[in-house]
mmCIF file of the N, C-alpha and C atoms, coordinates in Angstrom:
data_MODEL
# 
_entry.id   MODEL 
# 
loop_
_atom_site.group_PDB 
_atom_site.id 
_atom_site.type_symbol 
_atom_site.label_atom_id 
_atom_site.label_alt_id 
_atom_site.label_comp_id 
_atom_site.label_asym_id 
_atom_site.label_entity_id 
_atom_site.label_seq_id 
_atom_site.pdbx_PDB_ins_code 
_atom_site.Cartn_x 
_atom_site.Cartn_y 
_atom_site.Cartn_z 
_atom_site.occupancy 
_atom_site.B_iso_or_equiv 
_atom_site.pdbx_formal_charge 
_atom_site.auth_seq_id 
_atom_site.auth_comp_id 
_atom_site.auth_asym_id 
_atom_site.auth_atom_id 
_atom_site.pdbx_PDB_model_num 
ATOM 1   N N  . UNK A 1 1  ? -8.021 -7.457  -2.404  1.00 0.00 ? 1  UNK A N  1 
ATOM 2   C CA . UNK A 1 1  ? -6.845 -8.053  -1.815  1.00 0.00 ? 1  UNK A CA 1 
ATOM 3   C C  . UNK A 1 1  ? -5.713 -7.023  -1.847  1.00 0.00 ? 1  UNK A C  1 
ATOM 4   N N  . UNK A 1 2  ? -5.003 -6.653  -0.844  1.00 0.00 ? 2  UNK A N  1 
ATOM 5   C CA . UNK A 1 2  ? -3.706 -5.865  -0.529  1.00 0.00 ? 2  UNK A CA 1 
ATOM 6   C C  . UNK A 1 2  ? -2.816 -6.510  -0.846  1.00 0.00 ? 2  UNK A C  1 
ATOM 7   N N  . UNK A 1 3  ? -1.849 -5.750  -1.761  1.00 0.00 ? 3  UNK A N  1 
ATOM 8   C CA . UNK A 1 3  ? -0.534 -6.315  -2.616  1.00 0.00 ? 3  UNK A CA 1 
ATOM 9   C C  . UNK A 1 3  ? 0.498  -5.371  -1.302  1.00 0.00 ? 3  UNK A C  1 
ATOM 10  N N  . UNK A 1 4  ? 1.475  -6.556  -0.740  1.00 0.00 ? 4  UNK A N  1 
ATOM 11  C CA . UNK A 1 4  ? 2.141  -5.861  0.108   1.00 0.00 ? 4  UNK A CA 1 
ATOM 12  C C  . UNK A 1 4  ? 3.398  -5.601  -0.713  1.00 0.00 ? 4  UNK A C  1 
ATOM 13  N N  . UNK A 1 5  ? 3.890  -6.280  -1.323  1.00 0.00 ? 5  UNK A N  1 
ATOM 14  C CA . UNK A 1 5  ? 5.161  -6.214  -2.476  1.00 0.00 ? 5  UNK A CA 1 
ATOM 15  C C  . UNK A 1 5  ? 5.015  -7.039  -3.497  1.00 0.00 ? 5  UNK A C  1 
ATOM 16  N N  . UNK A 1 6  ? 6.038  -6.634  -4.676  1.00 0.00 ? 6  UNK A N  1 
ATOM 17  C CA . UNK A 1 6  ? 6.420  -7.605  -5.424  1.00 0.00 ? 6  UNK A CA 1 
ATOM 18  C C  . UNK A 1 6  ? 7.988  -7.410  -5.683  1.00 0.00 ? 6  UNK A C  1 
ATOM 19  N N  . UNK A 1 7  ? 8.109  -8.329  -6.778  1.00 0.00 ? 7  UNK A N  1 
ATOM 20  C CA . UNK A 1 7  ? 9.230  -8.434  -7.129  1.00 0.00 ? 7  UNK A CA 1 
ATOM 21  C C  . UNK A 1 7  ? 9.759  -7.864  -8.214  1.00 0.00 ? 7  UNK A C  1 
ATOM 22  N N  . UNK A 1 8  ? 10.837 -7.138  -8.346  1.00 0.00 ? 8  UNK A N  1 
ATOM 23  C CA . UNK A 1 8  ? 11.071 -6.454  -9.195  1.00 0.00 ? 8  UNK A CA 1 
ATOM 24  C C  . UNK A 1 8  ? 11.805 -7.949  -10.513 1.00 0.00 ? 8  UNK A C  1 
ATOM 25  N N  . UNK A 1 9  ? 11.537 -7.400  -12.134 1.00 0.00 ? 9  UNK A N  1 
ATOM 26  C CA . UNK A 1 9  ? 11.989 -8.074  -12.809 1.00 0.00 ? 9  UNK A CA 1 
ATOM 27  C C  . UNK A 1 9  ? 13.005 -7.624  -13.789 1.00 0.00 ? 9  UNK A C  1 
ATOM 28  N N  . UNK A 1 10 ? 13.736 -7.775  -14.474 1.00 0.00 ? 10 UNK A N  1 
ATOM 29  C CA . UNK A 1 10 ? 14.215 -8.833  -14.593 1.00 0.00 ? 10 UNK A CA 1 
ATOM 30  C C  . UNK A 1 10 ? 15.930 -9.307  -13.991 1.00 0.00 ? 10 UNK A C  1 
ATOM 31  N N  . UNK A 1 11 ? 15.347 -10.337 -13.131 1.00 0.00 ? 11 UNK A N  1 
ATOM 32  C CA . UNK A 1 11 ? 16.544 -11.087 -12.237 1.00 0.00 ? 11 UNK A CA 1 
ATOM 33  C C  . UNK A 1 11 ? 17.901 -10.987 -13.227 1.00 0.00 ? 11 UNK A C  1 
ATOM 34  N N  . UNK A 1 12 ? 18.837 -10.378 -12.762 1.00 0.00 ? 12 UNK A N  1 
ATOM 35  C CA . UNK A 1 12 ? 20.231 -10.266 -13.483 1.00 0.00 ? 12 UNK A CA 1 
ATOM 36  C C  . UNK A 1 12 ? 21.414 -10.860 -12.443 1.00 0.00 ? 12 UNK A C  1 
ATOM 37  N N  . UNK A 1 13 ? 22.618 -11.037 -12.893 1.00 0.00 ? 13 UNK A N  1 
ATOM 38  C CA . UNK A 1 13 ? 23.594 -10.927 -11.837 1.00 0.00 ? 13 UNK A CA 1 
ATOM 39  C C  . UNK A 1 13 ? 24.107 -9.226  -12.187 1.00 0.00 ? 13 UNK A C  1 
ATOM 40  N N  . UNK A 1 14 ? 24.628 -8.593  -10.998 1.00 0.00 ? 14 UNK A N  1 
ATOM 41  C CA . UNK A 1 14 ? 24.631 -7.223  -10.685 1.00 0.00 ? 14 UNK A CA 1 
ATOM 42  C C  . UNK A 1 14 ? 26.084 -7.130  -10.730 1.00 0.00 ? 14 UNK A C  1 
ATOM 43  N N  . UNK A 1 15 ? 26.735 -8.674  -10.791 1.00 0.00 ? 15 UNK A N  1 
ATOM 44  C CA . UNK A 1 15 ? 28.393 -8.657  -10.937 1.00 0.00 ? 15 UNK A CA 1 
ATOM 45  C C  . UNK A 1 15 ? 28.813 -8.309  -12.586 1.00 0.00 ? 15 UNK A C  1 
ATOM 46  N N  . UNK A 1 16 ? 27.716 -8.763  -13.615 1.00 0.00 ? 16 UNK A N  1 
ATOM 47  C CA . UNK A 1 16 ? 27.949 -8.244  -14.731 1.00 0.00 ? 16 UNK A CA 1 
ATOM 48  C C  . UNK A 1 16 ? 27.950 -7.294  -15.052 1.00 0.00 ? 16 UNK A C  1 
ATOM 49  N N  . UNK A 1 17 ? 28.958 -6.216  -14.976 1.00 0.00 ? 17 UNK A N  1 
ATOM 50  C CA . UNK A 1 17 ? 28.704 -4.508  -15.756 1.00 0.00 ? 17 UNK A CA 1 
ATOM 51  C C  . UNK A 1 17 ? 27.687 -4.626  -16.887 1.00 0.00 ? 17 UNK A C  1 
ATOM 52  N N  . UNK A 1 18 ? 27.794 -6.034  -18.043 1.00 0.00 ? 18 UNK A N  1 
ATOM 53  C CA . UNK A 1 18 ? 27.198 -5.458  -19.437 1.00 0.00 ? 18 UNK A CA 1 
ATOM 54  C C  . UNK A 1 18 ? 25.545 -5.771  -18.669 1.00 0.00 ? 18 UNK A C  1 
ATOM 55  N N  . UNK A 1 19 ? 25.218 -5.922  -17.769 1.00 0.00 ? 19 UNK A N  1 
ATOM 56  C CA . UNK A 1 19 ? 23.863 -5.929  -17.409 1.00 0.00 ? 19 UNK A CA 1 
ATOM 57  C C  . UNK A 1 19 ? 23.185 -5.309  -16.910 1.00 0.00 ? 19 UNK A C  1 
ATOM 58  N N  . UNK A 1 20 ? 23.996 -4.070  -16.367 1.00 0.00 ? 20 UNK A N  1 
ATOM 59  C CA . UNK A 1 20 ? 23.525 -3.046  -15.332 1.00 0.00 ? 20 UNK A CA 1 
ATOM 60  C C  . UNK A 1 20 ? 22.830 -1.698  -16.039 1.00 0.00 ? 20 UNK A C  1 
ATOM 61  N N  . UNK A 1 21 ? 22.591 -1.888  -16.952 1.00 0.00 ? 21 UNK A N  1 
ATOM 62  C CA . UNK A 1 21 ? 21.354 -0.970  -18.118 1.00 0.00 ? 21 UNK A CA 1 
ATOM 63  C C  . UNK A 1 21 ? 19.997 -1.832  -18.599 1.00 0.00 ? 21 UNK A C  1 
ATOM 64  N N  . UNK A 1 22 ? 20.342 -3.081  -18.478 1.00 0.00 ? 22 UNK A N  1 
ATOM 65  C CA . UNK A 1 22 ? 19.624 -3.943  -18.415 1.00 0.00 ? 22 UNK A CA 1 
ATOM 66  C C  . UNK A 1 22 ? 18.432 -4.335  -17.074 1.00 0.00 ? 22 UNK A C  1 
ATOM 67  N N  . UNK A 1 23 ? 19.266 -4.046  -15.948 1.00 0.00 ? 23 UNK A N  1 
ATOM 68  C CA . UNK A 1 23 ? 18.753 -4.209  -14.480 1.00 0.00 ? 23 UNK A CA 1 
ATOM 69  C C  . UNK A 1 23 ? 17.930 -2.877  -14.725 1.00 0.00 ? 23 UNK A C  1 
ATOM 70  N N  . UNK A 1 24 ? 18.728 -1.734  -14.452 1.00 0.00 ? 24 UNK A N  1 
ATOM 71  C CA . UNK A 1 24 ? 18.039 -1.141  -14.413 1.00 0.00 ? 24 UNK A CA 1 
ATOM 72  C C  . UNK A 1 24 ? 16.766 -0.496  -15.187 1.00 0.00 ? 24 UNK A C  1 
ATOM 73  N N  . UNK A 1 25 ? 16.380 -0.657  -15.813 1.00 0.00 ? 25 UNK A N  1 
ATOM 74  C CA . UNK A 1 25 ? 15.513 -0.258  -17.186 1.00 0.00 ? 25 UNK A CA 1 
ATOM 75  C C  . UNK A 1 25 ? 14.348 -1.567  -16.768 1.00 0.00 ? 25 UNK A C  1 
ATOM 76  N N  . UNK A 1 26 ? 14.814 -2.663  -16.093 1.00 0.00 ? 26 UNK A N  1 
ATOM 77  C CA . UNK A 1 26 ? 13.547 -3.451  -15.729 1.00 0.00 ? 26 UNK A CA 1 
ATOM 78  C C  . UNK A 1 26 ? 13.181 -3.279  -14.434 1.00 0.00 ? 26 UNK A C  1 
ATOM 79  N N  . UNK A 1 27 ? 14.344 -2.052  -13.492 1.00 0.00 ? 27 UNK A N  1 
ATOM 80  C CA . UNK A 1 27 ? 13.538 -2.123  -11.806 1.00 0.00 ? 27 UNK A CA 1 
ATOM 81  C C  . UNK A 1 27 ? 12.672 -0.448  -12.369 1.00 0.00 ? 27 UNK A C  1 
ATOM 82  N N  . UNK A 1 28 ? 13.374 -0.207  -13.013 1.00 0.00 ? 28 UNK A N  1 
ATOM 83  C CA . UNK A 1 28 ? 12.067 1.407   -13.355 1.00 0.00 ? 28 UNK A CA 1 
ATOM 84  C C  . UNK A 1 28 ? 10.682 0.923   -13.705 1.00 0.00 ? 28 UNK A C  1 
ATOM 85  N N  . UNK A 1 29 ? 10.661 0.095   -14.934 1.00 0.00 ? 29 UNK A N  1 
ATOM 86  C CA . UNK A 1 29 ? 9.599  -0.623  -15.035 1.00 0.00 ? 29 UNK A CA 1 
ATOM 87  C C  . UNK A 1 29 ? 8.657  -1.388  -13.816 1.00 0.00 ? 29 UNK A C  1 
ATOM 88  N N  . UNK A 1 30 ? 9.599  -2.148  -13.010 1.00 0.00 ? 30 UNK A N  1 
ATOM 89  C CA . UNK A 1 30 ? 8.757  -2.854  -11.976 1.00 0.00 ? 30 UNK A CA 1 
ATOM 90  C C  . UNK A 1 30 ? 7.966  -1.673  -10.928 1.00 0.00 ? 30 UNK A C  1 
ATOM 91  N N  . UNK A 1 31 ? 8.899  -1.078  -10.756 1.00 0.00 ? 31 UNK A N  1 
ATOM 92  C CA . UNK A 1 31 ? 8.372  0.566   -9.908  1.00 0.00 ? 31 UNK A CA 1 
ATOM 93  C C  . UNK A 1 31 ? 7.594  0.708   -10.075 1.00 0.00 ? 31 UNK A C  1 
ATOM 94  N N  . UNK A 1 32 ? 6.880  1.218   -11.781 1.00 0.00 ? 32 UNK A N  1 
ATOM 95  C CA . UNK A 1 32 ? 6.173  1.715   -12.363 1.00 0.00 ? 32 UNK A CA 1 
ATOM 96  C C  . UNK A 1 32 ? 4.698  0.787   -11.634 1.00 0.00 ? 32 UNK A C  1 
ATOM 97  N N  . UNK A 1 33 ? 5.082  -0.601  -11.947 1.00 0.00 ? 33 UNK A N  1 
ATOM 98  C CA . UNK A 1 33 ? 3.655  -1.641  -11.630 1.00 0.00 ? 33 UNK A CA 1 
ATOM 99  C C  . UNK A 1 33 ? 3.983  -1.786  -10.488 1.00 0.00 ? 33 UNK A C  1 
ATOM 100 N N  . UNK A 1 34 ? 4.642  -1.291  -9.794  1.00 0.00 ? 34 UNK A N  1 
ATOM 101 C CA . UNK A 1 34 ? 4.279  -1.479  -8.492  1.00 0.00 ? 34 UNK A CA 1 
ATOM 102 C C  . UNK A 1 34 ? 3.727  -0.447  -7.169  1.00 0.00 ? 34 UNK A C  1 
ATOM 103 N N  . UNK A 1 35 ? 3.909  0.849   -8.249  1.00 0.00 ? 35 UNK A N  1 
ATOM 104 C CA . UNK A 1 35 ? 3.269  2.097   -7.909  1.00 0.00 ? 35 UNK A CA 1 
ATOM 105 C C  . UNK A 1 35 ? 1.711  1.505   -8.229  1.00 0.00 ? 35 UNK A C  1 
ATOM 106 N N  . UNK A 1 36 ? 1.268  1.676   -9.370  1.00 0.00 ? 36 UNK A N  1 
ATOM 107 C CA . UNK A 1 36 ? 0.159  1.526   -10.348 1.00 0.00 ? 36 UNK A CA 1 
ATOM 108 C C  . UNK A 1 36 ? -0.557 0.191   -9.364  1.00 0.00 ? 36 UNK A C  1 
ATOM 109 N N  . UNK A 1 37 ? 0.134  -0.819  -8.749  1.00 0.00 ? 37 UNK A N  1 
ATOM 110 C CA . UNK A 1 37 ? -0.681 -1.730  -8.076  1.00 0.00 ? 37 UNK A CA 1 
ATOM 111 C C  . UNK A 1 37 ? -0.789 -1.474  -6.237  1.00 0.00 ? 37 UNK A C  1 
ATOM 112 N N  . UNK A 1 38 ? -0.016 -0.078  -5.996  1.00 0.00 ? 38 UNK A N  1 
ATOM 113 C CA . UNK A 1 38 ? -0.363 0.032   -4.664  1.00 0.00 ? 38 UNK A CA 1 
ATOM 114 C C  . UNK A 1 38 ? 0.321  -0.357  -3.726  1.00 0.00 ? 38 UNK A C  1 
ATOM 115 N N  . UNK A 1 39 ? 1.660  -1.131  -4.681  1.00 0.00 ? 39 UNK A N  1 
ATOM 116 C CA . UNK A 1 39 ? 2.698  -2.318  -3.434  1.00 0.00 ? 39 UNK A CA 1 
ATOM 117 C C  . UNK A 1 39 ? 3.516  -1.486  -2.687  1.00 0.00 ? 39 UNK A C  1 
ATOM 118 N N  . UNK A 1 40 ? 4.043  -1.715  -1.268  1.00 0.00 ? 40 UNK A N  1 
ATOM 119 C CA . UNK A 1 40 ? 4.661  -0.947  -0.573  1.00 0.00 ? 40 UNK A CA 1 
ATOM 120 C C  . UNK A 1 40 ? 5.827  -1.144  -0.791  1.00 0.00 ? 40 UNK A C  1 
ATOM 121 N N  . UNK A 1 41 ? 6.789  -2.081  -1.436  1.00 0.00 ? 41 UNK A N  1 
ATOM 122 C CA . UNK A 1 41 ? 7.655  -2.952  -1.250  1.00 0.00 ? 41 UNK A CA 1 
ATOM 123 C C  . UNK A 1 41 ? 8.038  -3.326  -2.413  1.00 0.00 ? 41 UNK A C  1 
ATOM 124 N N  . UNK A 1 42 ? 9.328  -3.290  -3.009  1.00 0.00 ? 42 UNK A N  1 
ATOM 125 C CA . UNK A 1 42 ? 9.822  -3.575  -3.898  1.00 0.00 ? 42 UNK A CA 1 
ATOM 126 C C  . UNK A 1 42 ? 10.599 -4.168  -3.979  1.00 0.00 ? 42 UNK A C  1 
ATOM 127 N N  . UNK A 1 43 ? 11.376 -6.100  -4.119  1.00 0.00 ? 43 UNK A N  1 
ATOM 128 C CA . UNK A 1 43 ? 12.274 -6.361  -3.639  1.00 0.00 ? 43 UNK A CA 1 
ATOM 129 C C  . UNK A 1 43 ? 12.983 -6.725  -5.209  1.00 0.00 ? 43 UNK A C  1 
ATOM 130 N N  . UNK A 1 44 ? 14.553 -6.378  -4.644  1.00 0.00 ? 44 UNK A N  1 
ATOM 131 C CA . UNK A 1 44 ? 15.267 -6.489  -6.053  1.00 0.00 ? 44 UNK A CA 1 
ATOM 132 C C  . UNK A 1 44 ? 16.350 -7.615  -5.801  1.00 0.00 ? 44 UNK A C  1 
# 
């Protein structure tokens, strides 16, 4: 089965500054499995 995307985790609001080390450190991660699973598509 072809993985066309997923979703990057973990869902934050992006209006919070104290979260934006937080966001990011979980879309590197999602990247990571979403390289590793082949997905074209990464939605954040």
């Amino acid at each position: 089965m072809k993985l066309d995307g997923i979703v990057a985790e973990p869902f934050t609001e992006l209006t919070r500054k104290s979260d934006y080390d937080r966001f990011l450190a979980g879309l590197e991660r999602s990247r990571d499995v979403a390289t590793r699973l082949g997905a074209l598509i990464l939605i954040c």
